[in-house]
C-alpha positions in Angstrom: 60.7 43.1 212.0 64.2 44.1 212.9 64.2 47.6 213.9 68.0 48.2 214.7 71.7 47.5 213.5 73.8 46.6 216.2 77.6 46.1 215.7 80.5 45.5 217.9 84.5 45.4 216.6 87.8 45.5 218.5 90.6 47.9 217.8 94.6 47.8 219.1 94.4 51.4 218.8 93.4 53.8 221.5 90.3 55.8 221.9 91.6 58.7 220.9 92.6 57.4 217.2 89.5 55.9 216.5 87.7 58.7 217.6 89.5 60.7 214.6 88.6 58.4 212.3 84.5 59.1 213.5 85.0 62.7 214.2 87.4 64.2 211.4 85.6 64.8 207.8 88.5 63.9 205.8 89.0 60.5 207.4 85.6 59.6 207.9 85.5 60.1 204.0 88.4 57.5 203.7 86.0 55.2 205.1 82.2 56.2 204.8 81.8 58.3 202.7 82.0 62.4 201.5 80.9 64.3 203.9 81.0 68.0 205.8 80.6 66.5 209.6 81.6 68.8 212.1 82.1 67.5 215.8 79.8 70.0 217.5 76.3 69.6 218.9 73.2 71.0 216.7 75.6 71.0 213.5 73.5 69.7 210.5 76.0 67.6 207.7 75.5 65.5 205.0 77.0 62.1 203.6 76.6 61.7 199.7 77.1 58.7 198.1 75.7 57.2 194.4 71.6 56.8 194.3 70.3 53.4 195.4 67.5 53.9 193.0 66.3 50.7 194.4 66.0 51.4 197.9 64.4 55.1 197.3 67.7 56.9 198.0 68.9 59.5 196.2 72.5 59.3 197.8 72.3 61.7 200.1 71.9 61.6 203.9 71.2 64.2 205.9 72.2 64.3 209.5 72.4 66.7 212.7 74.8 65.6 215.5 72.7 65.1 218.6 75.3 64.2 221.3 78.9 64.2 221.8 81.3 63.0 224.6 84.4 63.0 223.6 86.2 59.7 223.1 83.6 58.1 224.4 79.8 58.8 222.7 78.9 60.0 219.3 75.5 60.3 218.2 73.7 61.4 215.1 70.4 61.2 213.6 70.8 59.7 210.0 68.0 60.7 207.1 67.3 59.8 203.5 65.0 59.0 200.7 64.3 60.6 196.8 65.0 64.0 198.0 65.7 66.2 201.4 61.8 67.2 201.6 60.6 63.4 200.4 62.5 61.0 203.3 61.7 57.5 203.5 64.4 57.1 206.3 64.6 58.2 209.9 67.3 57.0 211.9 69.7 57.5 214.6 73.4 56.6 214.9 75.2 55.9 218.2 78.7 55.3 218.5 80.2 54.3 222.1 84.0 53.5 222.4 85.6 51.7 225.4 88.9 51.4 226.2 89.7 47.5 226.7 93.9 46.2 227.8 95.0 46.1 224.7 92.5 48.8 222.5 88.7 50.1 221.9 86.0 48.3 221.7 84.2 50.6 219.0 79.8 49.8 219.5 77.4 50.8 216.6 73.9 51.0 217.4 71.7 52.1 214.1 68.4 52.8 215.4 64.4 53.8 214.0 64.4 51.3 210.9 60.6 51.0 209.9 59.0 47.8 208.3 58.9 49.9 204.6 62.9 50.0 205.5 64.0 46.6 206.1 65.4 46.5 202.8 67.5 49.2 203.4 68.3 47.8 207.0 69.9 44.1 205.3 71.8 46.6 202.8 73.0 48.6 206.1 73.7 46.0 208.3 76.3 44.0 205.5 77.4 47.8 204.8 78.5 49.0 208.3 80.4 46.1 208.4 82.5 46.4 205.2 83.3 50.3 206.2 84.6 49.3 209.1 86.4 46.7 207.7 88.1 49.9 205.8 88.5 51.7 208.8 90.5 49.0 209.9 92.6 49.0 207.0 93.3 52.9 207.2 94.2 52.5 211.1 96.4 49.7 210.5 98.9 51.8 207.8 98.5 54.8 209.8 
């Protein structure tokens, strides 16, 4: 079984803005979803989204920052399931920019799926992609 989610997109913008856009609550929000990230090391936040009865999520996900460099490595650990004390998911999230010529190459690594999650992983991996995708859009108008 696949165990990780791995992604790769290109961006004309620099490091720095798409580091906002993975760092800053209000514009992660414009492409991920609510949240109350903070940019420090140890600080616990949590995304909400609707329930996925299906997949044993309530909707929300409860994280802790684990590492940051800045504009270049940001990395989270990622939980959910039915409720905060009942979690079916155990995950981390690594982000690694790199300046190219002409932009970022932006690398998502989603790590710690488990066979009872591969569901959840297919859901994920199709979902990263279309959030970016969003990302994208709010970059380009900015």
């Amino acid at each position: 079984m696949k165990t990780e989610i791995k992604h790769k997109w290109f961006y004309n913008q620099s490091a720095e803005k798409i580091w906002e856009y993975l760092t800053k609550a209000e514009l992660i929000e414009k492409w991920l979803m609510p949240n109350d990230f903070e940019p420090i090391v140890g600080h616990e936040f949590k995304f909400t989204t609707n329930p996925i009865p299906s997949l044993g999520l309530d909707g929300n996900f409860y994280c802790k920052v684990l590492e940051i460099t800045p504009l270049e490595i940001l990395v989270y650990s990622w939980k959910g399931g039915t409720s905060k004390n009942n979690l079916t998911l155990d995950t981390i999230v690594e982000w690694t920019l790199e300046p190219k010529e002409n932009g970022t190459e932006l690398s998502l690594i989603h790590s710690g799926f488990k066979d009872m999650n591969a569901l959840i992983l297919t859901a994920m991996y199709d979902g990263w992609n279309k959030n970016i995708e969003k990302m994208i859009n709010h970059l380009k108008s900015d």
